[in-house]
ZADO-1210 file (C-alpha; in nm, 4 decimals, padded with zeros to 6 digits):
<atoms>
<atom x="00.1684" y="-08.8529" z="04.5518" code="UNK" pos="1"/>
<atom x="00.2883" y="-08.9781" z="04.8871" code="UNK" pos="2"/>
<atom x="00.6187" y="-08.8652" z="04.8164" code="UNK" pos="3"/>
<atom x="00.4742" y="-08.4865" z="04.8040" code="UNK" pos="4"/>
<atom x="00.2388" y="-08.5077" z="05.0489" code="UNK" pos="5"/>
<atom x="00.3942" y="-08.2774" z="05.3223" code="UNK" pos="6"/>
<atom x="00.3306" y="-07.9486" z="05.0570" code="UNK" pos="7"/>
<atom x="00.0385" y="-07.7850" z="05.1471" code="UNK" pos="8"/>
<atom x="00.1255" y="-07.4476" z="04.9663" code="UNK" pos="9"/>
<atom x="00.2251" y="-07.4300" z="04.6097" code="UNK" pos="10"/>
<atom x="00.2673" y="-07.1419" z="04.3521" code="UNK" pos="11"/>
<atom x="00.1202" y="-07.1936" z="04.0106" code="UNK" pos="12"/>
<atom x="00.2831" y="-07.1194" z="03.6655" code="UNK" pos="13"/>
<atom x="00.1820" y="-07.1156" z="03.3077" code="UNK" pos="14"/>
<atom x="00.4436" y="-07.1077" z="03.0710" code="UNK" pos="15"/>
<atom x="00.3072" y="-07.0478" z="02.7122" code="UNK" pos="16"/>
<atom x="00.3632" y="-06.9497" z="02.4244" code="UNK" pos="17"/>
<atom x="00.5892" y="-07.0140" z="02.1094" code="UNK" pos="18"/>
<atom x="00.8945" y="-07.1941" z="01.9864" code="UNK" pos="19"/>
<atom x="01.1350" y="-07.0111" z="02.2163" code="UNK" pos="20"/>
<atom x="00.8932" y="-07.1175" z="02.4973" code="UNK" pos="21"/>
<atom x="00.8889" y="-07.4691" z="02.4034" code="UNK" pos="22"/>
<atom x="01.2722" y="-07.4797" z="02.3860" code="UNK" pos="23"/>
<atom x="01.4849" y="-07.5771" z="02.0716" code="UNK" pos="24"/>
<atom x="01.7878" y="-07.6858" z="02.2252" code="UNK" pos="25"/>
<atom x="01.9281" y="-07.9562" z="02.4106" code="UNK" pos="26"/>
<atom x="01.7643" y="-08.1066" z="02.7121" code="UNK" pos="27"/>
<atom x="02.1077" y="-08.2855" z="02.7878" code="UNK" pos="28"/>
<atom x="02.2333" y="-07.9537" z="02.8017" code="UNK" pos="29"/>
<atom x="01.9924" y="-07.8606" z="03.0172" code="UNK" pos="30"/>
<atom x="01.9632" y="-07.6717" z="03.3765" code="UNK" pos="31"/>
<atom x="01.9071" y="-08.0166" z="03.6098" code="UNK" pos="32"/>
<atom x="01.6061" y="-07.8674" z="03.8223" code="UNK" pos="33"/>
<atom x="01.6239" y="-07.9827" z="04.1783" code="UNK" pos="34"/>
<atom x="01.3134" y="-08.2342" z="04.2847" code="UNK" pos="35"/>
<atom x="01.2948" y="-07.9543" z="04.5679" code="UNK" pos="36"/>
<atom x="01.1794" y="-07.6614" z="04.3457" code="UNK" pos="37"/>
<atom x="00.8830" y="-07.7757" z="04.1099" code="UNK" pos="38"/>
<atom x="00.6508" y="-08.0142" z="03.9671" code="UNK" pos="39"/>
<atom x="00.4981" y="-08.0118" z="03.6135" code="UNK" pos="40"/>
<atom x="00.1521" y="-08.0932" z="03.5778" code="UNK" pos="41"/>
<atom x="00.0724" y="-08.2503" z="03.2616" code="UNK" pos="42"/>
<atom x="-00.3070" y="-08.1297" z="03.1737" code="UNK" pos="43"/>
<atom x="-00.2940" y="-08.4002" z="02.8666" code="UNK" pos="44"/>
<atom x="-00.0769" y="-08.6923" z="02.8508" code="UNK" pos="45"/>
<atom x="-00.1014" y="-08.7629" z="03.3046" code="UNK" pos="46"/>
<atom x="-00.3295" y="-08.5090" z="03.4511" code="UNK" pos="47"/>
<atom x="-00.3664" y="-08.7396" z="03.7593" code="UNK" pos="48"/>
<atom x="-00.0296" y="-08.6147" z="03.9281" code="UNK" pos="49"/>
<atom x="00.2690" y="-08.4218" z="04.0033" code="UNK" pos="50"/>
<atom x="00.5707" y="-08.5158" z="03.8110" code="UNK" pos="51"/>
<atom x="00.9233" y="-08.3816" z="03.8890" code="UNK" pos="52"/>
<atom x="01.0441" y="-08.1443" z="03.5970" code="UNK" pos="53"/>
<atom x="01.2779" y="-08.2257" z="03.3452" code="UNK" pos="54"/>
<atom x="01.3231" y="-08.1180" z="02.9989" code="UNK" pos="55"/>
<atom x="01.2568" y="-08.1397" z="02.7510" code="UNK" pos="56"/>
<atom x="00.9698" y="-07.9542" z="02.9494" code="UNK" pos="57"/>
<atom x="00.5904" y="-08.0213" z="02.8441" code="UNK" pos="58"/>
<atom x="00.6472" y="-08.3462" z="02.6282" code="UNK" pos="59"/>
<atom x="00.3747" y="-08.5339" z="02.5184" code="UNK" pos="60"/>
<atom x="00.1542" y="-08.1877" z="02.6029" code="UNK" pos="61"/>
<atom x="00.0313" y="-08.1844" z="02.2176" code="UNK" pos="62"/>
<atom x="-00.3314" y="-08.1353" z="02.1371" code="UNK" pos="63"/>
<atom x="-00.4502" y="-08.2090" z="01.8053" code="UNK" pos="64"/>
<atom x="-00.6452" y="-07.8957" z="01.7048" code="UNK" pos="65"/>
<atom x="-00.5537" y="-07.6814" z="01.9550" code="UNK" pos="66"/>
<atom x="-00.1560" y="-07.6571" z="02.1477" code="UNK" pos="67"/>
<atom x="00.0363" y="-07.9109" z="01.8969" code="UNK" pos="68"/>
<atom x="00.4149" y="-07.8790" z="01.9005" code="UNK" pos="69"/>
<atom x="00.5219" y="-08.1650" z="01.7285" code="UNK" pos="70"/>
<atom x="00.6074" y="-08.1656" z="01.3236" code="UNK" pos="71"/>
<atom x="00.5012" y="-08.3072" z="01.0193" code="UNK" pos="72"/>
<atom x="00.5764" y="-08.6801" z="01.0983" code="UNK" pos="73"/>
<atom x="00.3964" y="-08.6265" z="01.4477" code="UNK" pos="74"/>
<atom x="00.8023" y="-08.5949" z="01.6356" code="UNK" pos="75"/>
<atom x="00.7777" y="-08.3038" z="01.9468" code="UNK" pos="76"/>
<atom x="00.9921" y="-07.9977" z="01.8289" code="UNK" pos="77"/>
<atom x="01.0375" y="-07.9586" z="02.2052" code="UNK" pos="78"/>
<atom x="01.3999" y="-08.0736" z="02.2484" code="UNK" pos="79"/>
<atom x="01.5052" y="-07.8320" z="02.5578" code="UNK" pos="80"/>
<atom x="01.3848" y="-07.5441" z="02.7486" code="UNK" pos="81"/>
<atom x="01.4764" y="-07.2315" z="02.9783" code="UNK" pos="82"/>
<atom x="01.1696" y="-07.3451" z="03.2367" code="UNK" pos="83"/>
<atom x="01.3945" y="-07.5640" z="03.4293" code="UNK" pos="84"/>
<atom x="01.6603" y="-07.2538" z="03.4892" code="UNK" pos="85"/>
<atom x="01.3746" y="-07.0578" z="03.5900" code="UNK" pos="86"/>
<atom x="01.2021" y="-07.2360" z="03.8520" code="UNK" pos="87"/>
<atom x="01.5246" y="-07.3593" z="03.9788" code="UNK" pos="88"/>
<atom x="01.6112" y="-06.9561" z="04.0305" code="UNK" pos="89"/>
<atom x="01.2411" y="-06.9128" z="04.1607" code="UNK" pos="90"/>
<atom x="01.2554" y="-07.1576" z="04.4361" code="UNK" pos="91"/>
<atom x="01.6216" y="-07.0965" z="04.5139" code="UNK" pos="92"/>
<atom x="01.5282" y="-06.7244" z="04.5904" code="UNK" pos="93"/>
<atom x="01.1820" y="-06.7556" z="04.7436" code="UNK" pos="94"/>
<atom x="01.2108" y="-07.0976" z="04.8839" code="UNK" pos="95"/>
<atom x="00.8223" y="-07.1503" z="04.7105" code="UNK" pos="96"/>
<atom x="00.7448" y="-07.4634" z="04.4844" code="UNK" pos="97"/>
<atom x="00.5506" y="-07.4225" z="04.1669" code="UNK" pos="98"/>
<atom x="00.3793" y="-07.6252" z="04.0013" code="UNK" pos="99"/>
<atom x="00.4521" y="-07.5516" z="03.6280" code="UNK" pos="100"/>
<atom x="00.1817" y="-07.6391" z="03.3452" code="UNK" pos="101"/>
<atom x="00.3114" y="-07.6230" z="02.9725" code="UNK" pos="102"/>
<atom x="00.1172" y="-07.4542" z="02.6781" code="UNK" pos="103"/>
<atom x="00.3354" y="-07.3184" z="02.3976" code="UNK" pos="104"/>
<atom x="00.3452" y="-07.3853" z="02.0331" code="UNK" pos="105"/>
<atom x="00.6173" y="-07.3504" z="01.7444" code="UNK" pos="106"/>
<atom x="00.5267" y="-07.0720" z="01.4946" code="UNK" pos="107"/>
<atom x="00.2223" y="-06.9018" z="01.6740" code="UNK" pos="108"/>
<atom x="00.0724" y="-06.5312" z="01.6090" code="UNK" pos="109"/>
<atom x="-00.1156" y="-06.3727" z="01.8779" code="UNK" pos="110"/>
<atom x="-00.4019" y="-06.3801" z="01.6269" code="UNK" pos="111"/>
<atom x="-00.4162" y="-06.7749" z="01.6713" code="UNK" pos="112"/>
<atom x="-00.3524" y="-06.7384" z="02.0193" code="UNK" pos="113"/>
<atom x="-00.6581" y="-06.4908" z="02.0224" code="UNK" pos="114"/>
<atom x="-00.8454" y="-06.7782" z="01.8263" code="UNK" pos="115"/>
<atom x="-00.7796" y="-07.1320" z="01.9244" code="UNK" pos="116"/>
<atom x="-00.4826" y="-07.1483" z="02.1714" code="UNK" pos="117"/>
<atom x="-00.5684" y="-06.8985" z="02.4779" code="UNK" pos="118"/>
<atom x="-00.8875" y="-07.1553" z="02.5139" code="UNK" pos="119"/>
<atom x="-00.6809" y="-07.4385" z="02.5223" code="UNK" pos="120"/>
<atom x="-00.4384" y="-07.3105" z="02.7664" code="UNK" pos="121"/>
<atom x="-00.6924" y="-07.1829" z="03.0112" code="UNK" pos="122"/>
<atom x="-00.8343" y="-07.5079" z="03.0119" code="UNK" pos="123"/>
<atom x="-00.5163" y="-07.6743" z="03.1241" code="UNK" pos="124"/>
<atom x="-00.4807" y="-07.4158" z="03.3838" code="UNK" pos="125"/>
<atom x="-00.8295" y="-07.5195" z="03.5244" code="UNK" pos="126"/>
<atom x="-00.7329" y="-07.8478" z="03.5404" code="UNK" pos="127"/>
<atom x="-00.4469" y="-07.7545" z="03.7309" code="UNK" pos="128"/>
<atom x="-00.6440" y="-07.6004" z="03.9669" code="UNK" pos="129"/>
<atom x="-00.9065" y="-07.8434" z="04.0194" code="UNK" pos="130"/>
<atom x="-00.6687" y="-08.1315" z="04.0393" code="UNK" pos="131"/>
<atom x="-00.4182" y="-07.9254" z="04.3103" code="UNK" pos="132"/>
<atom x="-00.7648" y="-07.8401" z="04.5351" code="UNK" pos="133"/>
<atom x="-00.8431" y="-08.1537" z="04.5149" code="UNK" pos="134"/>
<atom x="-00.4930" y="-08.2912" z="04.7110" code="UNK" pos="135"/>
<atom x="-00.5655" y="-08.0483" z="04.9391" code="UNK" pos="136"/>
<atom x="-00.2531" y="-07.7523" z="04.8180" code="UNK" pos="137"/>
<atom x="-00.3416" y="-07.4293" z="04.8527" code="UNK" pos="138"/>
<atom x="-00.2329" y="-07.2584" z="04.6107" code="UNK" pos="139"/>
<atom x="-00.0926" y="-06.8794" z="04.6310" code="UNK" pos="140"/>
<atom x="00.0624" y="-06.7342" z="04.3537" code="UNK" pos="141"/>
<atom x="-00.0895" y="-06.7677" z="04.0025" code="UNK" pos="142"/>
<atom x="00.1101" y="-06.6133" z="03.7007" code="UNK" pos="143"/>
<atom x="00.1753" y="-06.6832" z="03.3317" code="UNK" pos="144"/>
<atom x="00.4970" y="-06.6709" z="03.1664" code="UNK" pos="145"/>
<atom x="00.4816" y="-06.5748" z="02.8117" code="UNK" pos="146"/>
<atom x="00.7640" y="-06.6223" z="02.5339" code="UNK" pos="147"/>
<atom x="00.6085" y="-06.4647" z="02.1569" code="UNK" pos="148"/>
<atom x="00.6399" y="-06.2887" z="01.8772" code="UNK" pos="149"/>
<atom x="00.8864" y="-06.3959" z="01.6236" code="UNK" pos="150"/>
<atom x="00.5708" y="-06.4680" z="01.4548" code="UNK" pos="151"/>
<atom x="00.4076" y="-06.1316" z="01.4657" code="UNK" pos="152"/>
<atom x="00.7512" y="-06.0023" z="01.3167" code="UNK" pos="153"/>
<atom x="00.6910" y="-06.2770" z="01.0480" code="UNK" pos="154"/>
<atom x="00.3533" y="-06.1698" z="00.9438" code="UNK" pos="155"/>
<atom x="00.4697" y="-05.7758" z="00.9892" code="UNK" pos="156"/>
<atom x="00.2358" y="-05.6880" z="01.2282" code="UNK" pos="157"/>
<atom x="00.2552" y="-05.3186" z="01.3637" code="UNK" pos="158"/>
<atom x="00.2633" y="-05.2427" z="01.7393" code="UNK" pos="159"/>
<atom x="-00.0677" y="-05.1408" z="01.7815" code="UNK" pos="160"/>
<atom x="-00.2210" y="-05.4241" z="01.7084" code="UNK" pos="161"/>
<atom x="00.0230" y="-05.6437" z="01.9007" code="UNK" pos="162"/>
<atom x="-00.0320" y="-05.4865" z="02.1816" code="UNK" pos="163"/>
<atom x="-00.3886" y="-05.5123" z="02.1525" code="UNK" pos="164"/>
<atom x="-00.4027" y="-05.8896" z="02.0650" code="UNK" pos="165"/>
<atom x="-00.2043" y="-05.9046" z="02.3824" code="UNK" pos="166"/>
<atom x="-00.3774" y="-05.7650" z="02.6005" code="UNK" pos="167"/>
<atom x="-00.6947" y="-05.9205" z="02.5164" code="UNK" pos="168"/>
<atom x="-00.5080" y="-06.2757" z="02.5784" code="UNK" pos="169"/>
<atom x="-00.4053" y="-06.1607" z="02.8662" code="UNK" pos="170"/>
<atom x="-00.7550" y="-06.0582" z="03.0121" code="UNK" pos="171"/>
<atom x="-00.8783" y="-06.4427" z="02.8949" code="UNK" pos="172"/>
<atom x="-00.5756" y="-06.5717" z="03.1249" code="UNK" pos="173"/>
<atom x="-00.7024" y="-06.3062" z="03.4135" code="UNK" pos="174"/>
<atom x="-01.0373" y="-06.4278" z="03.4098" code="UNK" pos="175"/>
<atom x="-00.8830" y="-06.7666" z="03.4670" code="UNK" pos="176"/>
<atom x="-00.7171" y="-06.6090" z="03.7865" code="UNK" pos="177"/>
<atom x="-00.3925" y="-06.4892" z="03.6269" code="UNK" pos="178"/>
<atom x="-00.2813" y="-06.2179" z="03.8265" code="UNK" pos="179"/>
<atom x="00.0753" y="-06.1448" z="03.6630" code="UNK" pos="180"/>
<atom x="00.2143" y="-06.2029" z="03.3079" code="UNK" pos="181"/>
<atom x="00.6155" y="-06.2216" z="03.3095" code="UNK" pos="182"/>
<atom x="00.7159" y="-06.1122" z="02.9310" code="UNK" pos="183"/>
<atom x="01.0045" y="-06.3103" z="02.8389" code="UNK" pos="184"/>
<atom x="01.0852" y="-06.0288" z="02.5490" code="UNK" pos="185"/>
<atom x="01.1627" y="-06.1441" z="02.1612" code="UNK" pos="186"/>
<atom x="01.4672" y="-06.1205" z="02.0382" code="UNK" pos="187"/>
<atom x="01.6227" y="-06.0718" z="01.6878" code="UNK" pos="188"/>
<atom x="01.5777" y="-06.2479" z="01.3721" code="UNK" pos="189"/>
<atom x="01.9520" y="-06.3857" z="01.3216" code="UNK" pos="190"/>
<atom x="02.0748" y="-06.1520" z="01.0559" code="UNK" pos="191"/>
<atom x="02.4311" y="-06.2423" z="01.1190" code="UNK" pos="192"/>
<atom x="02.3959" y="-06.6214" z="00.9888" code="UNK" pos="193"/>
<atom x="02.1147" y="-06.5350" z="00.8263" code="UNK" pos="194"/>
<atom x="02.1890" y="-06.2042" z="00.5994" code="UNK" pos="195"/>
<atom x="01.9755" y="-06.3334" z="00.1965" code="UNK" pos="196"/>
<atom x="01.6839" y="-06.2006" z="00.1293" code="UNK" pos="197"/>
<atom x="01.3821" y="-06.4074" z="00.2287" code="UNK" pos="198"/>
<atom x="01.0126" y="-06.3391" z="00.1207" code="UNK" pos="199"/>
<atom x="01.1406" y="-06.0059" z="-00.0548" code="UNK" pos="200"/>
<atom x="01.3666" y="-05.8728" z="00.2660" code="UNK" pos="201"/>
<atom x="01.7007" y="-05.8964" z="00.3966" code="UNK" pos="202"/>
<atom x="01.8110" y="-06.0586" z="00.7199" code="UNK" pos="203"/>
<atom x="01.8591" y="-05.7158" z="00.8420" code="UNK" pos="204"/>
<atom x="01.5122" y="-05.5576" z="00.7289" code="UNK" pos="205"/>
<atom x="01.3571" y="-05.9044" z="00.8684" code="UNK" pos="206"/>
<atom x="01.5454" y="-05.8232" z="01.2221" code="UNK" pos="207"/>
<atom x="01.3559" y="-05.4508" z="01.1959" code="UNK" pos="208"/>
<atom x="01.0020" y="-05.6463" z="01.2347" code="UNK" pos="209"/>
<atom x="01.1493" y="-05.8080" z="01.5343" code="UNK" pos="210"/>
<atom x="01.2192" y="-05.5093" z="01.6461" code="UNK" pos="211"/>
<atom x="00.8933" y="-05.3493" z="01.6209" code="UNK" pos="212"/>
<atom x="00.7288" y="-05.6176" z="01.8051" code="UNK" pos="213"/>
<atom x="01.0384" y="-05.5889" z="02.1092" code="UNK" pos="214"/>
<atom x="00.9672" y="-05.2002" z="02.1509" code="UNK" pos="215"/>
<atom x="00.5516" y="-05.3023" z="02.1485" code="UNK" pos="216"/>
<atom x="00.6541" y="-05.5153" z="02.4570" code="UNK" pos="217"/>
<atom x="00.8028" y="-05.2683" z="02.6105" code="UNK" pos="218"/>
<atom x="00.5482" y="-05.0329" z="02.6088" code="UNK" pos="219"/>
<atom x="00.2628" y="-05.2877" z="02.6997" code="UNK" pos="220"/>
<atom x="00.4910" y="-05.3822" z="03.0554" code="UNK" pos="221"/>
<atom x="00.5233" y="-05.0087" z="03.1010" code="UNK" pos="222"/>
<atom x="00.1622" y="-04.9061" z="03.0886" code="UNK" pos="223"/>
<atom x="-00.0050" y="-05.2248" z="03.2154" code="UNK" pos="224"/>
<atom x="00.1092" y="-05.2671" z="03.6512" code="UNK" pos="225"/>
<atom x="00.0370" y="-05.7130" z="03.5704" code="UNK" pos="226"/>
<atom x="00.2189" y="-05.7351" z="03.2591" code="UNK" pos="227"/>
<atom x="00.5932" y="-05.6836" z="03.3793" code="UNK" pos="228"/>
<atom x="00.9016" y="-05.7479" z="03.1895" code="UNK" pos="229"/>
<atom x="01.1417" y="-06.0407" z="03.3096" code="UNK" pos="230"/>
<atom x="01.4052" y="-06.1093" z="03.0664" code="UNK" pos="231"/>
<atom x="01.4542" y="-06.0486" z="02.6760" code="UNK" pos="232"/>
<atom x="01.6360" y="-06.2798" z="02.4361" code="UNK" pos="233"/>
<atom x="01.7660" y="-05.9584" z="02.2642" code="UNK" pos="234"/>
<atom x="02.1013" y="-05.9778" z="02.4003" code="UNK" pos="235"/>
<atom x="02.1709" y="-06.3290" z="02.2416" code="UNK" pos="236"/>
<atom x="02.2371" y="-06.2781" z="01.8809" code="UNK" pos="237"/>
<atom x="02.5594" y="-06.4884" z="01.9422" code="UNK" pos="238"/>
<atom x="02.3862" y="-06.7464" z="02.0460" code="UNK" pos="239"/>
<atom x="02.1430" y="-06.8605" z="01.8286" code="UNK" pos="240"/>
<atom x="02.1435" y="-07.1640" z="01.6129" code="UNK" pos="241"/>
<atom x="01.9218" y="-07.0410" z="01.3639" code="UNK" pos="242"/>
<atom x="01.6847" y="-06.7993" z="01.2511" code="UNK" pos="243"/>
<atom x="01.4638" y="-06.7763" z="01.5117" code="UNK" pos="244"/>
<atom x="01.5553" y="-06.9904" z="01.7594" code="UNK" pos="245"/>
<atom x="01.8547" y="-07.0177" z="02.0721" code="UNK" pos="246"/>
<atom x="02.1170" y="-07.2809" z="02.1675" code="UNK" pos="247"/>
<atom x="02.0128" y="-07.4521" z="02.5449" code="UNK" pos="248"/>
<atom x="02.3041" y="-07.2013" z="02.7182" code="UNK" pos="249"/>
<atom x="02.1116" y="-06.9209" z="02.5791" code="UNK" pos="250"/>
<atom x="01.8037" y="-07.0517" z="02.7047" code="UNK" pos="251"/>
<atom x="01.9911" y="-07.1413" z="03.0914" code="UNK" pos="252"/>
<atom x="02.1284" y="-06.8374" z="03.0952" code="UNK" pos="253"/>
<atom x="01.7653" y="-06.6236" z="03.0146" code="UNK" pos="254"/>
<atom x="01.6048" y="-06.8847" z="03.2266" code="UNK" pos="255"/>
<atom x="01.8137" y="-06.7816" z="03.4988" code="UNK" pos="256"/>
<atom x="01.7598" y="-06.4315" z="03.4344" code="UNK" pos="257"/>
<atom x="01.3553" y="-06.4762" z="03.4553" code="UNK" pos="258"/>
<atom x="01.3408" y="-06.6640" z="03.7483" code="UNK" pos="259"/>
<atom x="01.5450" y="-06.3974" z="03.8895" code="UNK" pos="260"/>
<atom x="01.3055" y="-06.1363" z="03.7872" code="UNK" pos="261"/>
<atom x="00.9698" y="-06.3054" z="03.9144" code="UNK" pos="262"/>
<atom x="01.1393" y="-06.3895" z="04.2423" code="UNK" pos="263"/>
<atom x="01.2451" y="-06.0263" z="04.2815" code="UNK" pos="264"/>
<atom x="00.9259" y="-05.9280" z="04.1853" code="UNK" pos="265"/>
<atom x="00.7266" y="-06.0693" z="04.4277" code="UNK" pos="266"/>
<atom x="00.9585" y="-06.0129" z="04.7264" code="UNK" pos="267"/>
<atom x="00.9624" y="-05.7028" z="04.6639" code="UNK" pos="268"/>
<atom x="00.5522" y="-05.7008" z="04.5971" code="UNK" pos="269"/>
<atom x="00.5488" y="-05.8359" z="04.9391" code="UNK" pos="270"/>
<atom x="00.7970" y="-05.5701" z="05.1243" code="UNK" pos="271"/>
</atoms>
């Protein structure tokens, strides 16, 4: 801690949600965040400190029962993020540290997040809190950052009720002090690699679900002032490596873009 001990204002971030959250690329591919711009906390594997971040981002944060990324054999799925591009942008633009807390998991519907994993994650934010306080930071800014929905596409869920199953996660994370939620928008189902019928539809008729569930979160960020939209991974068909999921220059690039956003954000909040 000595090392850190001159902060005595810090920003705090939650970045949750699913796969594209918890980063399927390639950490060596990875934005290299400066030991300037952010620290992860680690609510379970060394809630004691401040670590600098590196990706893959939120490794070893798997809790059995609850937030779990890891597969079959017990290996993490996380294997490289967009977080570091983002809080590298954030602090480059603000000049404000975060201190970043990890809570996403691979293959999530808002209906378990509703559930099981919202409970989970506020409870790691808490911690966050309480162990920041503690070291005497002050902390300023609190705001999640949420990447889902591939797997309300999946399970054909209509916009309605995604919108509703999002906002009531987002009230649990506001009456944990949330005051913003930064959409990091879905993007398609890769029908270009990806075209066979699955489960009864095409790759195409699969991408339409995807799209229902994009055009729900655009409505939610334009009716609700804290839920604002900071990037979308619609624009990187090109670039993904699979289905569902994004090569590590797709997630720099979008990283970049979101950090962007948020920084821009609150300058502007604060104009």
């Amino acid at each position: 801690m000595k090392s850190i001990s001159n902060l005595r204002s810090i920003d705090l971030a939650m970045f949750a949600g699913q796969s594209n959250m918890s980063g399927r690329g390639n950490a060596a591919e990875a934005v290299q965040c400066s030991p300037l711009a952010s620290f992860e906390y680690k609510a379970i594997s060394s809630p004691n400190t401040l670590l600098p971040i590196k990706e893959p981002f939120g490794l070893g944060e798997d809790k059995t029962g609850a937030i779990a990324d890891f597969d079959s054999q017990g290996r993490t799925k996380r294997t490289g993020s967009m977080v570091s591009a983002v809080v590298n942008e954030y602090y480059a633009l603000t000049g404000r540290q975060l201190a970043a807390v990890s809570a996403s998991i691979g293959g999530s519907t808002t209906s378990q997040w509703m559930k099981t994993y919202v409970f989970d994650a506020v409870e790691r934010l808490e911690k966050a809190k309480k162990f920041l306080a503690e070291n005497q930071y002050c902390i300023d800014k609190v705001f999640l950052v949420w990447c889902q929905g591939e797997s309300d596409g999946d399970a054909k869920m209509t916009a309605s009720d995604y919108i509703a199953n999002t906002m009531s996660i987002f009230h649990t994370f506001q009456s944990h002090g949330v005051q913003k939620c930064f959409v990091v928008q879905t993007g398609h189902y890769n029908y270009l690699k990806y075209p066979h019928v699955r489960e009864g539809l095409s790759g195409m008729a699969w991408d339409k679900q995807y799209e229902i569930i994009r055009t729900a979160q655009n409505s939610l960020c334009q009716k609700e002032k804290d839920i604002i939209l900071a990037g979308s991974f619609e624009p990187y068909l090109e670039e993904m490596k699979d289905p569902f999921h994004y090569t590590q220059k797709a997630y720099n690039m979008e990283g970049k873009a979101v950090g962007t956003s948020i920084a821009h954000y609150f300058t502007s909040e604060s104009l």
